[in-house]
C-alpha positions as CSV (number, residue, x, y, z in Angstrom):
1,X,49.6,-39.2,-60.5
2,X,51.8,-37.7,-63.9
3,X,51.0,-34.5,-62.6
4,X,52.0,-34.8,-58.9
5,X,55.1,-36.1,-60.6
6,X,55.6,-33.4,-63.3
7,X,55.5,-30.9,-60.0
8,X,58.0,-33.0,-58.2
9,X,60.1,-33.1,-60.5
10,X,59.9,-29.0,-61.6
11,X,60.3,-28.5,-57.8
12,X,63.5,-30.3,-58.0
13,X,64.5,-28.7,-60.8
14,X,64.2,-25.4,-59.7
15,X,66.3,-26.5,-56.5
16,X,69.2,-27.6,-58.9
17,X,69.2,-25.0,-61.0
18,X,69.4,-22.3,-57.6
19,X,72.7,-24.4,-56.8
20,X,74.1,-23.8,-59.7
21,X,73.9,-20.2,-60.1
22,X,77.2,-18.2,-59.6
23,X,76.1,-16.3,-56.8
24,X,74.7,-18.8,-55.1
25,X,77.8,-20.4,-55.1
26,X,79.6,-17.4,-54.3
27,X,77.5,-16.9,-51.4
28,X,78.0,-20.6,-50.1
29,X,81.8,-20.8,-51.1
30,X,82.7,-20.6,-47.1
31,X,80.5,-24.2,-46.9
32,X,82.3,-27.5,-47.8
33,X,82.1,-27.5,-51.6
34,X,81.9,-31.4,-51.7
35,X,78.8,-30.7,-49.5
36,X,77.3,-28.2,-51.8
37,X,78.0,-30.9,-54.9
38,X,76.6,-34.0,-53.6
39,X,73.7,-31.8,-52.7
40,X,73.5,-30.3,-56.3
41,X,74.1,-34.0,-57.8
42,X,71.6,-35.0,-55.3
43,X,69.0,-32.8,-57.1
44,X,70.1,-33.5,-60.7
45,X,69.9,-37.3,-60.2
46,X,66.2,-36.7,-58.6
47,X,65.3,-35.0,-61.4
48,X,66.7,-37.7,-64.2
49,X,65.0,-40.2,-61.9
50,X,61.6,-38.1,-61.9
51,X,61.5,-37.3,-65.5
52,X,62.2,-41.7,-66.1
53,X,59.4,-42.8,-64.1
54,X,57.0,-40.1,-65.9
55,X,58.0,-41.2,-69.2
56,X,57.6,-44.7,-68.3
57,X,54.3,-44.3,-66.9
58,X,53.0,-42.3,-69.9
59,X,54.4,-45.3,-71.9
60,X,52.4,-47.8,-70.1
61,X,49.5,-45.4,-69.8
62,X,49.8,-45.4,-73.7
C-alpha cells in the first residue's frame, strides 16, 4: 500500500511542480489566476497530505 501511495504522491508532485514553472504560468496567464492557485494549492496540500499518511503508516508498520 506505501508504494501505491509513494506514486500518488510523486504524481502529485510532479503536477505541482508543472504549475509552478514560469512558462507554464506564462502560458496560462489569460486563465483566472485565482483558478490557476487554488489548483496549484490544491496539489501542494495533496502532496503534504500524501507524504503524512505515508509516514504515519511506516510508523505504525514500525
Amino acid at each position: 500500500m506505501s508504494s501505491e501511495l509513494s506514486k500518488a504522491l510523486n504524481e502529485v508532485q510532479i503536477v505541482r511542480d508543472f504549475l509552478k514553472r514560469a512558462d507554464v504560468r506564462s502560458a496560462l496567464s489569460g486563465l483566472n489566476t485565482d483558478d490557476l492557485f487554488g489548483a496549484t494549492y490544491s496539489a501542494s496540500r495533496a502532496a503534504i497530505r500524501l507524504s503524512h499518511e505515508i509516514k504515519a503508516r511506516s510508523l505504525e508498520a514500525a
